[in-house]
C-alpha positions, 0 to 999 in steps of 0.5 A, spaced: 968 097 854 971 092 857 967 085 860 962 090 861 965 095 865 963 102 862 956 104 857 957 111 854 950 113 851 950 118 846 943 117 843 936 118 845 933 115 851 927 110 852 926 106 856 927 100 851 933 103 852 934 104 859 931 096 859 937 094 854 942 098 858 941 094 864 940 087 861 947 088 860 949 089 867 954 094 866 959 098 871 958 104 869 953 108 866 954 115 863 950 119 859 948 126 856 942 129 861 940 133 853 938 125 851 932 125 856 929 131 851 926 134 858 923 128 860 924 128 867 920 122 869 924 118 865 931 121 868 927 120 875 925 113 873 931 111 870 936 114 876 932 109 880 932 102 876 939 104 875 941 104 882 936 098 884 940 094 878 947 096 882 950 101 877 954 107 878 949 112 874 952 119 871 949 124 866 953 130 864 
């Protein structure tokens, strides 16, 4: 979106991904819970690194 203000990820989560998500600065982030295909550590880590980066960090 625009200036980075909202990412909206719809494929599967890794952290590579989560990495590349952050880089970018965003916002906003909203993803699907189901991406993390039941690994929680990963949603867990990821909530952390979201919230130390200053993003707001929703999955549904």
């Amino acid at each position: 979106m625009n200036n980075n203000e909202l990412i909206i990820a719809l494929d599967a989560m890794n952290e590579t991904v989560v990495e590349q998500i952050i880089a970018s600065k965003p916002q906003k982030v909203i993803t699907l819970d189901s991406l993390f295909t039941g690994n929680d550590q990963l949603k867990t880590n990821t909530v952390l690194q979201m919230r130390d980066a200053g993003v707001d960090f929703k999955t549904i």
